[in-house]
N, C-alpha and C positions, 0 to 999 in steps of 0.2 A: 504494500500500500504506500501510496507516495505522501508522507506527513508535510514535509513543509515548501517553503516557499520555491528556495532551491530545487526540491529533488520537481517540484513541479513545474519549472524550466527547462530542466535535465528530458523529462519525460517528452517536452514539445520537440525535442529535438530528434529523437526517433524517430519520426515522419520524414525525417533527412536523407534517414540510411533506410527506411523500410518502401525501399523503390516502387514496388509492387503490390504495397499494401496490403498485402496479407494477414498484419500484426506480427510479424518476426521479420528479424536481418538474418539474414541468410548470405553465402557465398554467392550465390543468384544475384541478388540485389548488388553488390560491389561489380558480379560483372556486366548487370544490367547497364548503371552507369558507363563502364566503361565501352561498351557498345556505344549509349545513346553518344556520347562525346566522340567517338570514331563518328559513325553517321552524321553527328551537325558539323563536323570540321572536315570529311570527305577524304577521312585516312584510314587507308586499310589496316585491316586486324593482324595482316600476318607482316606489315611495315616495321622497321626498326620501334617507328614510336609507336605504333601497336600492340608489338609485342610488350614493350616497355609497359604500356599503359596496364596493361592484364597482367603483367607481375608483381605491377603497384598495387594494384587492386585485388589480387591474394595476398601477399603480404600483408596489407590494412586489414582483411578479411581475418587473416590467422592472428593477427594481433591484437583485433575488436574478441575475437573467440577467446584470446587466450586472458582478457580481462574480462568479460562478460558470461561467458556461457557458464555459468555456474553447472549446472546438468553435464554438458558432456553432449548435449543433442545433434551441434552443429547449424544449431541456432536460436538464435540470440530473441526473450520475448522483451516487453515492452519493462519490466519487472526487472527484469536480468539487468538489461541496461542502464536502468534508472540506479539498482546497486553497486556495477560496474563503476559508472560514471560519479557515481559518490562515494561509493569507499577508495576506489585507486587514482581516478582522472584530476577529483581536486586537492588530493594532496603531490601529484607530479603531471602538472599538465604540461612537462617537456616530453615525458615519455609518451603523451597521446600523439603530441606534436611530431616526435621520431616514427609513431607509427605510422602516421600519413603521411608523412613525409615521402617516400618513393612514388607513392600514388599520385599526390599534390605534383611533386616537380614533372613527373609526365603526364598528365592533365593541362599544364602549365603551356609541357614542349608539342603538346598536339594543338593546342590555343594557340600558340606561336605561329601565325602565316609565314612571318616575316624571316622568322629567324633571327633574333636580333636576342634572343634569350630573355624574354619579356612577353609578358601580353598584352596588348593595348585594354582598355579597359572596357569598351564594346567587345572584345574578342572573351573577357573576364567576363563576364553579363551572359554572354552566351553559353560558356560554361557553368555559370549558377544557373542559368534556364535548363540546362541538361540533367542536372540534379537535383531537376524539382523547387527551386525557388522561383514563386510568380514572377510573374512579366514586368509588371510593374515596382517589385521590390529589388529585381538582378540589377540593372543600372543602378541606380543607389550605393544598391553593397557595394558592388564590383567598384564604385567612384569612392567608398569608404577604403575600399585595399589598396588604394595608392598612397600609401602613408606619404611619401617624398614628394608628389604631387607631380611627378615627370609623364604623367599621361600613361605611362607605365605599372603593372604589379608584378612582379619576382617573385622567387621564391621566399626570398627571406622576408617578402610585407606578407605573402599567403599564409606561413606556415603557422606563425606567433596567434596572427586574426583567426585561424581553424580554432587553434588553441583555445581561446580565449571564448572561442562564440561555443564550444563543449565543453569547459571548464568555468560555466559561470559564476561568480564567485556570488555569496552569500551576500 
């Protein structure tokens, strides 16, 4: 049961990773994502960043299971999450931050038209729209992860901002 303020923030953010709405995260849902991000950017799966993107996306997968799945199931309920995320995420939200990490930076390099090791920030927007953030919230965010303000987000403004937006602090 989710008692307080916190873990009822923690809980809204499961609709993040529950792609397919089922009511569990699953290894499905991570590579859901990483599909719908191949198909909006028009890079194939079996591409260097392809391939990169689906080993980011199990890696996150085996790292969400291995703080969350209390069971053993191989997925993750809404339950599981909310204690994952509050007994281990807010006291090291670097270690949440290292698990997305492989995922994030190749999300990052399939968003990358340009190649310039950056995403523009409508290219960032598009990425939150693949993940299930409304239409009209992804600009916003995506114009909030430009910490430096260079029209740009990187790695190092994505990775802290994941952090931060699953490790809501009290």
């Amino acid at each position: 049961m989710v008692s307080s303020e916190y873990e009822r923030k923690i809980a809204a953010r499961f609709a993040t990773f529950d792609q397919d709405g089922n009511g569990y995260i699953d290894r499905e849902d991570f590579y859901g994502a990483a599909k719908a991000l191949l198909t909006e950017f028009a890079v194939a799966a079996r591409s260097d960043k392809g391939q990169a993107l689906y080993t980011g996306a199990e890696g996150f997968w085996q790292g969400m299971a291995g703080i969350a799945d209390r069971d053993g199931d191989q997925r993750i309920t809404r339950e599981e999450f909310v204690h994952g995320a509050v007994k281990r995420l807010r006291d090291n939200p670097d270690r949440f931050a290292e698990i997305a990490r492989p995922f994030l930076h190749a999300a990052l390099d399939v968003a990358d038209t340009d190649g310039d090791g950056a995403a523009t920030i409508e290219e960032a927007a598009r990425v939150l729209k693949c993940l299930g953030v409304p239409e009209d919230v992804a600009g916003p965010a995506a114009a909030t992860l430009d910490a430096d303000e260079d029209g740009k987000v990187g790695e190092a403004e994505v990775v802290p901002a994941f952090a931060r937006y699953f490790t809501v602090p009290e």
